[in-house]
N, C-alpha and C positions, 0 to 999 in steps of 0.2 A: 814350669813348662806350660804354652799356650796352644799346641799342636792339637791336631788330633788322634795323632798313632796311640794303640794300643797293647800290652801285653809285654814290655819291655822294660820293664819296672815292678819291682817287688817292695812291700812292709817290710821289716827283719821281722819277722812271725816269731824267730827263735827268742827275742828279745822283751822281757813282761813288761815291761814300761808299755807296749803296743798295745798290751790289754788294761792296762790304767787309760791312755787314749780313749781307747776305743769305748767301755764303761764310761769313763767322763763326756762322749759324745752322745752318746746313747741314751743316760741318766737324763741330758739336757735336752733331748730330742723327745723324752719319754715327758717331761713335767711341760714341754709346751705343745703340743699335740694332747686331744681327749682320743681319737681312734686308736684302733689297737692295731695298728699295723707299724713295725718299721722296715722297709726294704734296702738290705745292707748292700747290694751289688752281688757280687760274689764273682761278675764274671773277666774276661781277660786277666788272667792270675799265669796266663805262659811263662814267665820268670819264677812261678814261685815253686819249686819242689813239691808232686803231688801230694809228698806225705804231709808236707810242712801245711799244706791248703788245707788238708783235711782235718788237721789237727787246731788251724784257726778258725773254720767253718765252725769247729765242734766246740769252741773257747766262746766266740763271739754267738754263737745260738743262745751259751749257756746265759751271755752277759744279756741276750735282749729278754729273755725269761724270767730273769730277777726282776726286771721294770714291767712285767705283768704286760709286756707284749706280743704280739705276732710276729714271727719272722716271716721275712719274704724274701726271696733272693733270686739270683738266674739258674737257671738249671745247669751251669757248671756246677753247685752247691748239692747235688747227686752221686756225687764221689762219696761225701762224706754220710756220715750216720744221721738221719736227721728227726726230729724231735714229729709226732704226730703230726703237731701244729701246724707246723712250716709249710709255708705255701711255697712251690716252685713255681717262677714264672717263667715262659721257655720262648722264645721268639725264633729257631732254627726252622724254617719250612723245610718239611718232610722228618719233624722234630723224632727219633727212634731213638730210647734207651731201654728196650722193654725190661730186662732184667732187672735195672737201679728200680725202676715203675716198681715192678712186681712184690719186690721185697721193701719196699715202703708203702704207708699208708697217705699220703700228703695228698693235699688238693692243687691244684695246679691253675695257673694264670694263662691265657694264651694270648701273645702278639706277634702274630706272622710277619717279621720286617720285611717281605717281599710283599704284602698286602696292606697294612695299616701301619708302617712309621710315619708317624706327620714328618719327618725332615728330609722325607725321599724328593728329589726330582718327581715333577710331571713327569718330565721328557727331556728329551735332549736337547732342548733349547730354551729350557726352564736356569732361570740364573742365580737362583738360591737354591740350594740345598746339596744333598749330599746322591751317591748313586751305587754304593756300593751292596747295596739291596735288590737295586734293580730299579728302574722306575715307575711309580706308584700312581698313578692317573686317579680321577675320581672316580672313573667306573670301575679300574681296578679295587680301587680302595673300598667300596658297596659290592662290587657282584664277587663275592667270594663265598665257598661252600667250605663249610670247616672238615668236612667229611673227607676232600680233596686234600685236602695240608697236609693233616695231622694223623700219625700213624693211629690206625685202629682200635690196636691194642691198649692206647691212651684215652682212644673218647668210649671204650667199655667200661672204664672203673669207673665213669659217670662221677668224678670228683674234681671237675672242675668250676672252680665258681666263678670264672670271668674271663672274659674277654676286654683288653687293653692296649688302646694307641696311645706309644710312647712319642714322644716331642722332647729332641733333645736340642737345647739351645744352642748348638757352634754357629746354626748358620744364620740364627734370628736378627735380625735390624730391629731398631728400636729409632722412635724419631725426639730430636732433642727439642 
């Protein structure tokens, strides 16, 4: 598949072979990298049965923690039970899960896609990139107040330790 639609495609979660995969990615992702981060995705999973997410969220945390790493994931990864460790990282402006928040202790990532995705449109007559965030000006992208986004409740547990513009490559050119 070369598209970009998301959410319409599932792993067989129910199937171990996915966690020998996933372990063998993981392992090899852990011995070339020194930082202790790996960030698995976690998010668009609408095909996968919520139970069945929770139960590979909670498989696949286990596999990046034998490699003495950090998970990081999307904040769909809030369903499930998640390890201290694990950073959430949430990109939803006006991002509200107070209760998952509540009963987890996790630190948390923030990338507002309506303010900092590098792959948003300027504008409407911007001819790379994407707009499903909304369009992202420069001054949008600098004058933004986090206090405005992000629910309250989130910036009191004072356990966030970053802010991150993601860039994802669909729409990049490259010159040969």
């Amino acid at each position: 598949y070369i598209g970009t639609k998301v959410g319409f495609s599932s792993l067989c979660v129910g199937d171990e072979s996915i966690y020998n995969f996933v372990d063998d990615v993981v392992r090899e992702i852990s011995e070339l990298t020194s930082g202790p981060y790996i960030h698995i995705g976690g998010d668009e999973s609408k095909a996968t049965p919520k139970q069945d997410y929770i139960n590979f969220i909670g498989k696949v945390q286990s596999i990046v923690h034998k490699y003495n790493k950090v998970m990081i994931g999307w904040d769909d990864i809030l369903d499930a039970k998640l390890h201290p460790s694990t950073s959430v990282q949430i990109w939803h402006p006006k991002f509200s899960h107070e209760t998952t928040i509540g009963s987890q202790s996790n630190t948390f990532i923030l990338s507002p896609a309506n303010k900092i995705y590098l792959d948003m449109k300027y504008d409407a007559n911007t001819r790379l990139g994407l707009d499903w965030a909304g369009f992202v000006s420069v001054e949008t992208a600098y004058d933004w107040d986090i206090e405005s986004i992000f629910d309250q409740h989130l910036l009191e547990l004072q356990n966030i330790i970053g802010i991150e513009a993601p860039l994802w490559t669909e729409t990049i050119v490259h010159r040969d």
